[in-house]
Backbone bond lengths (Angstrom), bond angles and torsions (degrees), N, CA, C in turn:
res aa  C-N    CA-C-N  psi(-1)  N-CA   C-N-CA  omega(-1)  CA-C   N-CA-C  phi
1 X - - - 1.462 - - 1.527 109.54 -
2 X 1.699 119.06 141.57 1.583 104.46 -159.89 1.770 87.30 -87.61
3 X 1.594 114.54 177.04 0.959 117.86 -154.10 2.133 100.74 -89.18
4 X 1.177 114.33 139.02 1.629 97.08 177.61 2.033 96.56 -72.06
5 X 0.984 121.21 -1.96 1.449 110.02 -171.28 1.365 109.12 -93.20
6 X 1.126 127.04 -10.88 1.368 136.99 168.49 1.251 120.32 -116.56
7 X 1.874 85.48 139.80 1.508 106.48 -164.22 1.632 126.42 -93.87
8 X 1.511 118.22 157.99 1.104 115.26 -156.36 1.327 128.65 -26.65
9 X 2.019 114.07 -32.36 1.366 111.51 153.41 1.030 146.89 -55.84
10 X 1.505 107.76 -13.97 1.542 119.45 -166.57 1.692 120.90 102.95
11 X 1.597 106.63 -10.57 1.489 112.61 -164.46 1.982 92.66 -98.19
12 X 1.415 71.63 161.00 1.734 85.28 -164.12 1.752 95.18 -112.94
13 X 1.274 93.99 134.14 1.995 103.25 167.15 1.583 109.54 -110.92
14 X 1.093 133.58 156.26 1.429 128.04 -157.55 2.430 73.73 -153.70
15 X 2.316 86.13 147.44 0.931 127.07 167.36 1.451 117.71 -80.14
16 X 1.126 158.44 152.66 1.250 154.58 103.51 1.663 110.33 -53.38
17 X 1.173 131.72 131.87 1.399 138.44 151.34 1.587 125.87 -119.22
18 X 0.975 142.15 111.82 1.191 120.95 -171.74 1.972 99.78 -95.53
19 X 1.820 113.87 155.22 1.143 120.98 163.02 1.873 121.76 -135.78
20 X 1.554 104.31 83.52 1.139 109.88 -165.25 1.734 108.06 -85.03
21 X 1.847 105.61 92.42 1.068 88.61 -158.24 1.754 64.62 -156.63
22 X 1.504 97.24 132.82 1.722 108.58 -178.48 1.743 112.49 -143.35
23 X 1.448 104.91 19.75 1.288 133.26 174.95 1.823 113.18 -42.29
24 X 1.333 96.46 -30.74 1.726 100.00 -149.26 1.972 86.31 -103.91
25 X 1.040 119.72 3.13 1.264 130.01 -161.07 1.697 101.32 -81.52
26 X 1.642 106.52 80.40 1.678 100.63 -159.99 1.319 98.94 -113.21
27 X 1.418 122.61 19.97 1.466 146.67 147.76 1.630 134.43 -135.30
28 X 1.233 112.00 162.03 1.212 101.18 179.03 1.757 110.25 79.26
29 X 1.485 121.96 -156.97 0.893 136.92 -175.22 1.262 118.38 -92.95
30 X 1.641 148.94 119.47 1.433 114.05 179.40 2.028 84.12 -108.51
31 X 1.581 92.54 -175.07 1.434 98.00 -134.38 1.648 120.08 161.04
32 X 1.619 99.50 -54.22 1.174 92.45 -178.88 1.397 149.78 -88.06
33 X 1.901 113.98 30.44 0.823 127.59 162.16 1.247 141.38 -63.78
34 X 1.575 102.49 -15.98 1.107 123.02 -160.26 1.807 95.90 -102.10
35 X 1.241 114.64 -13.03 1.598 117.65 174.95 1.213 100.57 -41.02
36 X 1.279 129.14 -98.21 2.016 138.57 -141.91 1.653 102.60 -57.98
37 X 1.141 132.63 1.24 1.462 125.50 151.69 1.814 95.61 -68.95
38 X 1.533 119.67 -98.93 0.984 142.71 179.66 2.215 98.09 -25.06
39 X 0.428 98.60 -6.18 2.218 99.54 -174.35 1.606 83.99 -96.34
40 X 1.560 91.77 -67.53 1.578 91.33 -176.81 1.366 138.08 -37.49
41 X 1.258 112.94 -56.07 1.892 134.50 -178.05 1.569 85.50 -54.84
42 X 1.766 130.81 -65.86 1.307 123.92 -179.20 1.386 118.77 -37.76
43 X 1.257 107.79 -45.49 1.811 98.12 -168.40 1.447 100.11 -80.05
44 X 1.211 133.69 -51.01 1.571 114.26 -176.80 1.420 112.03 -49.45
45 X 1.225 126.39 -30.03 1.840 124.13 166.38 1.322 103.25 -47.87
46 X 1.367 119.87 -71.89 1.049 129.15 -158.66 1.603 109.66 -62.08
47 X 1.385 120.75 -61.24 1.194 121.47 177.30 1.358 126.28 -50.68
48 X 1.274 117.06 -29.59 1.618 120.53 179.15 1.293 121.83 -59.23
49 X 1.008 133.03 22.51 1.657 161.09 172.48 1.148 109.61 -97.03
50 X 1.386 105.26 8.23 1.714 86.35 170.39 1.538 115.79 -120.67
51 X 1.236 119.91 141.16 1.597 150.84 178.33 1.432 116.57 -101.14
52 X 1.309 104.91 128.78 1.667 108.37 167.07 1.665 119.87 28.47
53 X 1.774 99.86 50.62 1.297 106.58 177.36 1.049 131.31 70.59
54 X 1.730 118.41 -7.06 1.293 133.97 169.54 1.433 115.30 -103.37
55 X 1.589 114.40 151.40 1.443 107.96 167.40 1.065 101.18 -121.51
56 X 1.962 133.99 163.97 1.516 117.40 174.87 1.435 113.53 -107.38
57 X 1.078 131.13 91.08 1.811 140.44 160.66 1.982 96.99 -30.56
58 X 1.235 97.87 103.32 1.472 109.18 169.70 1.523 98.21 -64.32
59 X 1.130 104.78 -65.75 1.665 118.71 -164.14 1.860 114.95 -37.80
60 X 1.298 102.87 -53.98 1.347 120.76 161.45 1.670 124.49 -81.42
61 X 1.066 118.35 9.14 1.417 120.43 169.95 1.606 122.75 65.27
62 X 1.403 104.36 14.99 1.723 99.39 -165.86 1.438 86.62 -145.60
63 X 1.660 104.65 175.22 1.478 106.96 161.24 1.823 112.91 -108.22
64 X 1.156 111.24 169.29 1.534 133.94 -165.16 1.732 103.02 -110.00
65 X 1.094 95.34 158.83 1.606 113.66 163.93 1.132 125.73 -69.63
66 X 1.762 138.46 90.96 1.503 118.80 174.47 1.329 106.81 -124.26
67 X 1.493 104.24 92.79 1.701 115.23 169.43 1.433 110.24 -50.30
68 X 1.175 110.91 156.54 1.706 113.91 -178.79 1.420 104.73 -72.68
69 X 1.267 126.34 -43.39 1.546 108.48 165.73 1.252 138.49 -89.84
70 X 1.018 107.19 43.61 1.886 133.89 -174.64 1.371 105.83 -72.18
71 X 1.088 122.15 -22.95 1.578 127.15 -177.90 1.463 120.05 -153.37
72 X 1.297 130.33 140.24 1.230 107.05 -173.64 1.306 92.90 -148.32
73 X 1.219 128.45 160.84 1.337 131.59 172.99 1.538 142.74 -113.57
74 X 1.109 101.27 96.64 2.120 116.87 -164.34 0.835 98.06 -42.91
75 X 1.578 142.15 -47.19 1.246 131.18 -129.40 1.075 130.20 89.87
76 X 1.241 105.61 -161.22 1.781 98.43 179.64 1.572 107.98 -118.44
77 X 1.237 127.96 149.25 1.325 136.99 -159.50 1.513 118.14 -91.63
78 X 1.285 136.17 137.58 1.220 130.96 -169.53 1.554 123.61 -62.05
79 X 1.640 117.03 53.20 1.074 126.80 165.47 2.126 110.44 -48.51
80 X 1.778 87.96 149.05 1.545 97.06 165.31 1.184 110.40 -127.23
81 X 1.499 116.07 148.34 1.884 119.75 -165.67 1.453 95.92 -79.98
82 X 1.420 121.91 -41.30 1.295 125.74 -170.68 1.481 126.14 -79.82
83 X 1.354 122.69 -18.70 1.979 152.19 -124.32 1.174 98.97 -141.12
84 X 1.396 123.51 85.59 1.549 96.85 173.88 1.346 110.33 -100.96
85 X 1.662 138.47 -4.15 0.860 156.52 -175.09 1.792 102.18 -78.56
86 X 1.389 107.21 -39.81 1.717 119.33 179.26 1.815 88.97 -85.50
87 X 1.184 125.17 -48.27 1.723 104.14 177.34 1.486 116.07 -45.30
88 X 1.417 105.70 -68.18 1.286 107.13 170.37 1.495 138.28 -9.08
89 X 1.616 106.14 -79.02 1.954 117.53 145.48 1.336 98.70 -31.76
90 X 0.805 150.65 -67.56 1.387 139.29 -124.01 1.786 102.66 -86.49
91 X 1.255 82.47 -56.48 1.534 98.70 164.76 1.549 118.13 -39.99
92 X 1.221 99.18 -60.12 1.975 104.26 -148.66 1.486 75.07 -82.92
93 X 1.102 148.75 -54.63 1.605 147.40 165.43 1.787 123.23 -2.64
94 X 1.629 80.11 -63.47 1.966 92.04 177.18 1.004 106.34 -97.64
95 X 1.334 150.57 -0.11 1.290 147.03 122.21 1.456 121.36 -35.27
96 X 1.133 116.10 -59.31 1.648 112.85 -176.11 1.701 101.14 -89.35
97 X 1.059 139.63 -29.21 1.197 140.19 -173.73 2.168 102.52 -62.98
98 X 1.375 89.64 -47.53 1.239 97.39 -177.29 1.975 116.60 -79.90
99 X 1.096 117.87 -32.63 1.510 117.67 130.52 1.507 130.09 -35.18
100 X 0.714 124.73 -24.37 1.612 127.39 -179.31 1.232 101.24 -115.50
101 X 1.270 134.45 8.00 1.459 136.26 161.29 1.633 102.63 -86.35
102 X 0.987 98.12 -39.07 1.390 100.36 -178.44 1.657 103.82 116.53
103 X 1.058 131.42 -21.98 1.429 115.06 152.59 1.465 143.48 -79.32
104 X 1.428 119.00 159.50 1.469 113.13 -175.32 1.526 94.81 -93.10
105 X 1.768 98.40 139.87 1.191 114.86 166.21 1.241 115.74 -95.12
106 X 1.772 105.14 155.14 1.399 127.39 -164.99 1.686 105.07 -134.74
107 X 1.146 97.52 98.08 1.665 104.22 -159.10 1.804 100.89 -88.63
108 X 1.583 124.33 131.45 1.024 117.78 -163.38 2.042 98.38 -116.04
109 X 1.516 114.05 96.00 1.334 105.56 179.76 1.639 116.09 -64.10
110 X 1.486 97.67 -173.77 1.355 147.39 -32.66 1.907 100.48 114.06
111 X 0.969 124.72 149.88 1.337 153.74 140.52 1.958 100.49 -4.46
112 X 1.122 112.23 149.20 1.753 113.98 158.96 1.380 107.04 -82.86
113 X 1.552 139.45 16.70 1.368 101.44 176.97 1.852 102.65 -102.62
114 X 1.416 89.82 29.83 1.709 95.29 -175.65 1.699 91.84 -98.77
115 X 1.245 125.74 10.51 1.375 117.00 163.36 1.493 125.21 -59.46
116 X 1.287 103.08 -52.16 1.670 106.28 158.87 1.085 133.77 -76.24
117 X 1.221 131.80 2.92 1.994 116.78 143.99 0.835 107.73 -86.85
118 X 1.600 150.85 -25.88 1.329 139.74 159.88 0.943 101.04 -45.21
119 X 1.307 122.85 -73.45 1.524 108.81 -172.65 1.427 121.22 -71.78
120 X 1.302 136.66 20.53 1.518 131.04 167.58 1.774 109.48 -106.32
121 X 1.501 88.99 -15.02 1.771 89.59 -176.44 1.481 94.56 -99.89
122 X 1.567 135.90 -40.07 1.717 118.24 161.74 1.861 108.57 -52.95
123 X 0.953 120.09 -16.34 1.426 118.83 -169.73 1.704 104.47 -78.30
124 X 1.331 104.78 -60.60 1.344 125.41 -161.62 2.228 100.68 -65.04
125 X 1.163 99.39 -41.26 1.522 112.43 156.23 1.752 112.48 -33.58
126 X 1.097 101.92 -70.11 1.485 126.32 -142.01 2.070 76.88 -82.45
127 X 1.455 114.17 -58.03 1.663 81.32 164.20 1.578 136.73 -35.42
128 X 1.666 89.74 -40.55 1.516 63.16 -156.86 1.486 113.19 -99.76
129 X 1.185 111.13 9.55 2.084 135.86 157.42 1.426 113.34 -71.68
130 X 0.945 106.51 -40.75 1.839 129.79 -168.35 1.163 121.66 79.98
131 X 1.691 118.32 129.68 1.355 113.18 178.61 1.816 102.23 138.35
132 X 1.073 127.52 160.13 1.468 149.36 -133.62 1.747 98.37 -122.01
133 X 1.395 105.50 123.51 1.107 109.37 159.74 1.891 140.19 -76.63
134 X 0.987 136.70 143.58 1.451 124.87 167.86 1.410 111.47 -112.90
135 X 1.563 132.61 158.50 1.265 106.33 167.29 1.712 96.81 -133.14
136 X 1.391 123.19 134.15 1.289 128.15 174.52 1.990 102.31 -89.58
137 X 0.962 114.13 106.07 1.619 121.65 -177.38 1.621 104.31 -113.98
138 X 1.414 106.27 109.36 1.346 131.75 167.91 0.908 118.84 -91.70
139 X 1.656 133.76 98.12 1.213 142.10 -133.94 1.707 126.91 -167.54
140 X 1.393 132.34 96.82 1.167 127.36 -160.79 1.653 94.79 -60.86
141 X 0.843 133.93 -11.37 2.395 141.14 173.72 1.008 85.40 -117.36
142 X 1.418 92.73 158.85 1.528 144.45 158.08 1.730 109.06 -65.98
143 X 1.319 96.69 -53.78 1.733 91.60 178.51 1.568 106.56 67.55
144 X 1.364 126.76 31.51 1.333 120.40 -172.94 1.758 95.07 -126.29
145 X 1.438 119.15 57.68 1.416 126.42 173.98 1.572 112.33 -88.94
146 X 1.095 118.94 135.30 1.788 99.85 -168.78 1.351 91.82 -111.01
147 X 0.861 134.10 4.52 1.834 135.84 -176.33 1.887 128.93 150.86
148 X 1.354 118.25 121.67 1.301 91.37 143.07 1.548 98.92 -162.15
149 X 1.036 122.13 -169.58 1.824 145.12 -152.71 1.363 93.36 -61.93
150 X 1.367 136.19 -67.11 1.435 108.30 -178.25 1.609 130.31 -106.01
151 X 1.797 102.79 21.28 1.866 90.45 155.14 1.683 96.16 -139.42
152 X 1.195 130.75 52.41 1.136 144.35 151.26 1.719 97.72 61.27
153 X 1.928 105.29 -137.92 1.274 121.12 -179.97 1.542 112.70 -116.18
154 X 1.665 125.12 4.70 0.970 97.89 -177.80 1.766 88.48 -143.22
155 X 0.867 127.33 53.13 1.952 130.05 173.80 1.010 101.70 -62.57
156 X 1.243 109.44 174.64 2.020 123.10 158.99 1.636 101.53 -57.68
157 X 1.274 127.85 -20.77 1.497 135.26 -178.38 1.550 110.04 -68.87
158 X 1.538 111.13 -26.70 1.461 106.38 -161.42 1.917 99.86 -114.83
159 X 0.837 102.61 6.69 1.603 103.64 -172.47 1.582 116.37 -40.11
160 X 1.275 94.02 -66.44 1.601 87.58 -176.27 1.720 93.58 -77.70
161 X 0.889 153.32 -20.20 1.351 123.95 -151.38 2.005 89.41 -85.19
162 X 0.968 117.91 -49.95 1.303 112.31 169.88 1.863 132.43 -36.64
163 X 1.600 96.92 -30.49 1.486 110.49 -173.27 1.383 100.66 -85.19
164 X 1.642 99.12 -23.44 1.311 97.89 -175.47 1.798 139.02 -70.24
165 X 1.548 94.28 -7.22 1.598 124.87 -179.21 1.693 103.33 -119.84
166 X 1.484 112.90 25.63 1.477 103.30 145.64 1.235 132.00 -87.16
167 X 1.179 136.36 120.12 1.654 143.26 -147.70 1.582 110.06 -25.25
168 X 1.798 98.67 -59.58 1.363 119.17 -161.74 1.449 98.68 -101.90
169 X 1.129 137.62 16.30 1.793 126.89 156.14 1.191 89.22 -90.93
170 X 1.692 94.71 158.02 1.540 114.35 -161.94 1.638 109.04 -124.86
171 X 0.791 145.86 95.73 1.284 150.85 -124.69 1.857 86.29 -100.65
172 X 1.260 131.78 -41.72 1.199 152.20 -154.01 1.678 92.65 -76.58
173 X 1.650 104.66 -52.65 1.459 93.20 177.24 1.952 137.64 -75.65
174 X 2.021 89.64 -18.51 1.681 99.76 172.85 0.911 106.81 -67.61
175 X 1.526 85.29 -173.85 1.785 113.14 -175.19 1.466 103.48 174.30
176 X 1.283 101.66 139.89 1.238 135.13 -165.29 1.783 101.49 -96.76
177 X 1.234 106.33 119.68 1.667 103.44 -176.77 1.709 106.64 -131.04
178 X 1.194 111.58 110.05 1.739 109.34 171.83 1.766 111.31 146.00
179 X 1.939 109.36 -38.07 1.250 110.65 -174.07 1.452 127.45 -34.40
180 X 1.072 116.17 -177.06 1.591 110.75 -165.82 1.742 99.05 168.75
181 X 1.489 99.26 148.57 1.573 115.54 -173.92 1.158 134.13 63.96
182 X 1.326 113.43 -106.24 1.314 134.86 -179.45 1.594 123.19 -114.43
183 X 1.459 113.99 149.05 1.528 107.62 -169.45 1.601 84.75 -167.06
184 X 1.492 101.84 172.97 1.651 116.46 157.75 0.874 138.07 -61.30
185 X 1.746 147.56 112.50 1.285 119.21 155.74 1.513 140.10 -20.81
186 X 1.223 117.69 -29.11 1.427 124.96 -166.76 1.755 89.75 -83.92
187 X 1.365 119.66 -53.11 1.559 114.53 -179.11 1.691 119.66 -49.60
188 X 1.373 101.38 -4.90 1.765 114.56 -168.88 1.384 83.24 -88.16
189 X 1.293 110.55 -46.63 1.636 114.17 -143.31 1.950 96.36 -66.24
190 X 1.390 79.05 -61.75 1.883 92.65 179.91 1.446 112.61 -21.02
191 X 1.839 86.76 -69.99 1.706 97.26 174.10 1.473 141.13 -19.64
192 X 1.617 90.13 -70.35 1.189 87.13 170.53 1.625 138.92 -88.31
193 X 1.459 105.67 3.97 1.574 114.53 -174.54 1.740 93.92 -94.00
194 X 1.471 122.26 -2.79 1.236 102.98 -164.79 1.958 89.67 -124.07
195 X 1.447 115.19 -3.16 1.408 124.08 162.80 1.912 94.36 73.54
196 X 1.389 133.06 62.81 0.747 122.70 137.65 1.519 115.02 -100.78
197 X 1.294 83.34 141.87 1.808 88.93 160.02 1.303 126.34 -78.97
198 X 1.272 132.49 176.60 1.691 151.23 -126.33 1.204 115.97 -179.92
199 X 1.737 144.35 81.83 0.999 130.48 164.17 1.593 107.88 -91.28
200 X 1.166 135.42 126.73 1.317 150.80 158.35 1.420 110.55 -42.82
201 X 1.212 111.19 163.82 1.231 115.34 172.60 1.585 121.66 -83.64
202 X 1.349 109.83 -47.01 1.550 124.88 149.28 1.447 103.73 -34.07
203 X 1.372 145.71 -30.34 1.481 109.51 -171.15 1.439 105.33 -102.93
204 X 1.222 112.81 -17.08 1.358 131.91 155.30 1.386 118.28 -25.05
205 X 1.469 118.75 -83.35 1.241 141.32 139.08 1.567 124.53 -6.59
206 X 1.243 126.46 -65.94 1.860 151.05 154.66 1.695 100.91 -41.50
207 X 0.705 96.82 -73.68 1.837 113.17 -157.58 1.596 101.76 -73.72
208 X 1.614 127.73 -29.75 1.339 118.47 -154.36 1.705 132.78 68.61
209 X 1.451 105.23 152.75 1.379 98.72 -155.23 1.885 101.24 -73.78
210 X 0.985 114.47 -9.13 1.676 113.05 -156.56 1.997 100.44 -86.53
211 X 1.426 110.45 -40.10 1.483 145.80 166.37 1.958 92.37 -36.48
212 X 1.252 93.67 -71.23 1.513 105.30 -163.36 1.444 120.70 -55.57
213 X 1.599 103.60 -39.27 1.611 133.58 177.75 1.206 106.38 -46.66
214 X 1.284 111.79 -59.31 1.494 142.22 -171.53 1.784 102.13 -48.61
215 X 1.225 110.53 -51.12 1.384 113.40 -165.16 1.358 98.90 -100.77
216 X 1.598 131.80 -35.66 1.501 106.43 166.20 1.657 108.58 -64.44
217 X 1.291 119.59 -40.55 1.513 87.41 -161.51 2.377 99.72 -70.57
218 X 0.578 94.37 -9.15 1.739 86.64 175.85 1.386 108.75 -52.31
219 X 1.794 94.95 -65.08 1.933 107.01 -172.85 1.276 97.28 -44.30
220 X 1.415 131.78 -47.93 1.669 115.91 -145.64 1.499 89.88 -97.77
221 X 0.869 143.87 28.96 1.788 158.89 -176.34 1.675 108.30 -77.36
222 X 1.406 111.02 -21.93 1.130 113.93 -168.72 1.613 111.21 -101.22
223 X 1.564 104.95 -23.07 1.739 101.45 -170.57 1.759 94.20 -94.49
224 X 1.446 80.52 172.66 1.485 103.18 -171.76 1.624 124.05 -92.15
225 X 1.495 103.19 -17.62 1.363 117.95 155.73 1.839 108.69 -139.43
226 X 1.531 97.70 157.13 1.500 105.96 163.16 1.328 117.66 -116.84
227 X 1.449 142.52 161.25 1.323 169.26 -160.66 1.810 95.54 -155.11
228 X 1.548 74.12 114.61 1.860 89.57 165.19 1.730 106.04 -104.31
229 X 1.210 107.96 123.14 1.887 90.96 168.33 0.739 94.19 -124.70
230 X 1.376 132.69 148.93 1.430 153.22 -147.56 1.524 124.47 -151.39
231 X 1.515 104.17 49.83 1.762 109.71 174.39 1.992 105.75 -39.70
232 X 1.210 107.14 115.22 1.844 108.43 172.96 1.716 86.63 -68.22
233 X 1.020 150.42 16.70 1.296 122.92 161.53 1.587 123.86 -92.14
234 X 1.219 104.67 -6.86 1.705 131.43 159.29 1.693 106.76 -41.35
235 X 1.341 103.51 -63.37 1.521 109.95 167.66 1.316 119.68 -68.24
236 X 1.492 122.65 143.21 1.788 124.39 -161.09 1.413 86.91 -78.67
237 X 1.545 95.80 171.59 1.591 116.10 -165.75 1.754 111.27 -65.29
238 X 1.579 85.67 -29.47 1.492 113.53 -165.27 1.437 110.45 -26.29
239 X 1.896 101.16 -44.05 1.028 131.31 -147.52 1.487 124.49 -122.75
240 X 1.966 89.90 -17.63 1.451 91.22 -167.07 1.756 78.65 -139.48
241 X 1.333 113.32 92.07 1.303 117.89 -162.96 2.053 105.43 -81.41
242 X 1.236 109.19 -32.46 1.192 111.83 -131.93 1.882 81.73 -127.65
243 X 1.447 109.72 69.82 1.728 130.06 164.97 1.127 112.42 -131.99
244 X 1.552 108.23 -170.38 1.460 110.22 -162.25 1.491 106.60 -102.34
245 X 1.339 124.64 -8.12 1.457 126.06 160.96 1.628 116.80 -146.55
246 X 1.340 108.84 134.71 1.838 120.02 -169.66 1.638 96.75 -60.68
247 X 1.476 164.06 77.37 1.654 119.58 153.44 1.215 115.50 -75.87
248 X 1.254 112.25 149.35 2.093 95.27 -178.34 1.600 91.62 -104.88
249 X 1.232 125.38 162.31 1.409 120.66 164.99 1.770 86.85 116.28
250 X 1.227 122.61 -2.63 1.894 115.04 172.75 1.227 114.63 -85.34
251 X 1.666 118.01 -155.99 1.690 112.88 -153.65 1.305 99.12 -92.04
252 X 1.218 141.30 168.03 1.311 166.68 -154.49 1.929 85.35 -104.45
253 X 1.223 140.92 168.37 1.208 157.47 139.88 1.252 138.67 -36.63
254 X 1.436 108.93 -37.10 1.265 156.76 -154.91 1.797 83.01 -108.01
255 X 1.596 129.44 -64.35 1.134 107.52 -165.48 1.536 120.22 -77.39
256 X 1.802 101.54 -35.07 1.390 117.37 162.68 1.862 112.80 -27.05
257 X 0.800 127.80 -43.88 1.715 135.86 -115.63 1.352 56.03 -105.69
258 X 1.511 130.88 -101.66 1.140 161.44 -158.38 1.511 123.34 -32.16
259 X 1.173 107.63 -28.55 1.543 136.73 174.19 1.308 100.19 -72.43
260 X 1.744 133.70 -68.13 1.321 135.57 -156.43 1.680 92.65 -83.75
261 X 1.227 124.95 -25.81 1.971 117.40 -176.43 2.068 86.70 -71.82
262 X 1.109 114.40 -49.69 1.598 92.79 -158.01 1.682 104.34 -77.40
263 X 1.494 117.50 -10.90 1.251 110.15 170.18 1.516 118.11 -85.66
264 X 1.570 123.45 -10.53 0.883 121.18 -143.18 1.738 116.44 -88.56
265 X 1.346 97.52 -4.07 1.654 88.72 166.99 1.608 117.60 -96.30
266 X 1.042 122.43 16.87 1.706 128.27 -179.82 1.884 100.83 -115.59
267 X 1.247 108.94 -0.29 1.712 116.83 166.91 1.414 108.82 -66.95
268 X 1.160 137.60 134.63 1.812 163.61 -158.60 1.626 98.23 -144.95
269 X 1.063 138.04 -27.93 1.211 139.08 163.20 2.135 115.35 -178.14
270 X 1.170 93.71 158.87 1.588 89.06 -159.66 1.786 94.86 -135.26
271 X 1.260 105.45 127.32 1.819 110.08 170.95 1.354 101.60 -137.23
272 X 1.990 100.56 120.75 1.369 101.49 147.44 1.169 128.96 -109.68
273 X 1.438 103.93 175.80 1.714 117.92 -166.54 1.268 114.14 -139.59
274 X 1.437 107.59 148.93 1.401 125.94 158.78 1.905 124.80 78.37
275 X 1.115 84.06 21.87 1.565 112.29 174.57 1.640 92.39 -69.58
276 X 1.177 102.15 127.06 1.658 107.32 -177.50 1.356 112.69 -130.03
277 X 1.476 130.53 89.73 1.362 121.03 -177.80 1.398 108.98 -63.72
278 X 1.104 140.67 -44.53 1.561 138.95 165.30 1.355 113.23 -15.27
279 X 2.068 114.44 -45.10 1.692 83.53 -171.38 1.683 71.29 -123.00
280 X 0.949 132.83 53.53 1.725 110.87 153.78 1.795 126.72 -110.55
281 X 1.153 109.77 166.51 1.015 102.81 -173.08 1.391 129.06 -115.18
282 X 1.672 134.73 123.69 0.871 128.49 -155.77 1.632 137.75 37.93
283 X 2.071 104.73 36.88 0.946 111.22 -152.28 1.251 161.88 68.94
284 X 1.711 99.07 -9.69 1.416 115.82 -149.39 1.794 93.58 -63.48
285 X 0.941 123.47 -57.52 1.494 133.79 176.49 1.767 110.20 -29.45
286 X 1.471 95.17 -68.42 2.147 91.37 168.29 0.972 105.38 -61.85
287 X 0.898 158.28 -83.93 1.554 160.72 133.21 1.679 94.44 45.23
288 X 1.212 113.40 -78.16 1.919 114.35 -167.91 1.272 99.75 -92.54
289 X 1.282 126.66 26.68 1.815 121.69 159.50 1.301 100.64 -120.32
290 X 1.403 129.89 -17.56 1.516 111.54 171.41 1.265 101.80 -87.48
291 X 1.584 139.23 6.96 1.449 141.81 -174.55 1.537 84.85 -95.66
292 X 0.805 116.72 -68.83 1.683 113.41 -173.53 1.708 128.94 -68.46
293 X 1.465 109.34 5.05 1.048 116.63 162.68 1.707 101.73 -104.44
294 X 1.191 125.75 -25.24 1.746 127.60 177.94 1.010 106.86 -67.03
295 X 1.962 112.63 -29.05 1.514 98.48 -167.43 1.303 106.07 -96.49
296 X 1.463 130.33 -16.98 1.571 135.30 148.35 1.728 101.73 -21.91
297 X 1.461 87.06 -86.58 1.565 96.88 -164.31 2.068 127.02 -52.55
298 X 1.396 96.92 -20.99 1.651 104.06 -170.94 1.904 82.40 -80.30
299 X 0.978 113.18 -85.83 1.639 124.90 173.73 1.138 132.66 -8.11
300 X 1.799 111.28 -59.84 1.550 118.82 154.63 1.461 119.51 -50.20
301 X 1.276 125.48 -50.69 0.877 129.99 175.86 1.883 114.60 -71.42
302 X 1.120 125.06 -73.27 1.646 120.70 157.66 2.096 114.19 -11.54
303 X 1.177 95.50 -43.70 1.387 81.80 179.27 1.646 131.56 -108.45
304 X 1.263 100.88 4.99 1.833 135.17 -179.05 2.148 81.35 -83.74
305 X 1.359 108.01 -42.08 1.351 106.93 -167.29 1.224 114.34 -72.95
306 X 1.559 124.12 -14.38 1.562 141.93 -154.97 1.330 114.66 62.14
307 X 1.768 124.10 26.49 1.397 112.60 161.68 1.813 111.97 -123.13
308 X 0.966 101.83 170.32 1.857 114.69 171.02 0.883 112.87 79.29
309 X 1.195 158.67 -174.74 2.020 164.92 -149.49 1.085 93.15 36.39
């Protein structure tokens, strides 16, 4: 199905949204409201490299396409500190609103339990276009908590399990890429009675990032849109100092980066999370989430154009 985010040429324009909203943060560190300022200041560094519509991809040896309206910036979305039920709307709102503009949104957290209005406002889209969601969730958790007494039904704990009972997400086509350690039995159980897949971070590691690419983009081959969510706690602390929980044993920077460029033209909308300036250091953390949202956007677009990868 061709993409509703791309335009009659084929070239793709992408939203900025920011959601500084760390309300749901009923573990870990909260903090991350204060991310999409700090994402922001990074990407205008970073982006200002561009010339005569081109930018130059060191990595790939050439330069890319960056039309002047390649990115644009919404703002920030009518999050509430107190409301997470009114965040939510607000959320899945400028998500689908901004879908029906015709650009892909690039949602700048906030907390992970903003995984599910991203995905209810790409969902609610894709009703009414037609066609099935997938969601690729890069994620040191599972996030498949269905409830309990002190972080309710919808925390950074329950994200995907919530997205996961939207009509038209396809549980058959996600996959979970980054987990590591320890988790619930009951999140096993879910898993597998509801047939998502699970790549670990360990196989990550074994296999290489290019190996892995290969086989997520296959699984999600079948839906009609994708949702990347992108907890930075996927990446080890080593590297990604300044989130809402340490696991050590995640991707290197280097694999991060590389992971979201080869996924990045099958993205329909993209939210990250949990960027925490509170415990990072010297930025370094915003710093490598506005790299991985640049390389979303240069990439998606670079290959909508028929050049780069």
């Amino acid at each position: 199905m061709p993409r509703s985010t791309a335009r009659p040429d084929g070239a793709r324009r992408f939203r900025l949204l920011g959601a500084p909203f760390d309300g749901a943060s009923t573990l870990g560190w909260p903090g991350s409201r204060y991310a999409p300022e700090r994402i922001r200041s990074a990407m205008g560094w970073i982006l200002q490299r561009r010339e005569d519509e081109r930018i130059y991809s060191v990595d790939l040896g050439t330069t890319l396409p960056y039309p002047e309206d390649l990115l644009v910036d919404g703002g920030d979305l009518a999050t509430v500190a107190h409301d997470l039920d009114a965040t939510i709307d607000a959320v899945s709102a400028g998500v689908r609103e901004t879908l029906d503009s015709g650009r892909t949104p690039v949602v700048l957290g906030g907390d992970d339990s903003l995984l599910y209005p991203v995905a209810r406002g790409l969902s609610e889209h894709a009703e009414d276009v037609g066609g099935t969601v997938a969601v690729i969730h890069c994620d040191a958790h599972l996030d498949l908590m269905d409830r309990n007494v002190q972080q309710g039904t919808h925390s950074q704990s329950s994200g995907m399990r919530r997205a996961a009972e939207l009509a038209n997400v396809s549980t058959a086509a996600s996959v979970q890429v980054g987990p590591r350690h320890f988790n619930f039995p009951s999140s096993l159980r879910f898993r597998e009675e509801a047939g998502l897949r699970c790549v670990p971070a360990a196989e990550v590691h074994r296999r290489g990032v290019d190996a892995v690419c290969d086989d997520v983009l296959d699984h999600v081959g079948g839906a009609d849109r994708v949702l990347l969510a992108f907890d930075i706690d996927c990446i080890d602390p080593a590297h990604a100092p300044g989130a809402g929980a340490l696991e050590p044993g995640g991707f290197t920077s280097h694999q991060a980066l590389e992971l979201v460029r080869r996924l990045a033209p099958r993205v329909d909308a993209m939210v990250l999370t949990e960027v925490n300036p509170m415990t990072d250091r010297n930025d370094q953390t915003a710093i490598l989430g506005a790299y991985l949202v640049s390389t979303v956007v240069v990439h998606a677009n670079a290959a909508a154009a028929g050049e780069g990868h």
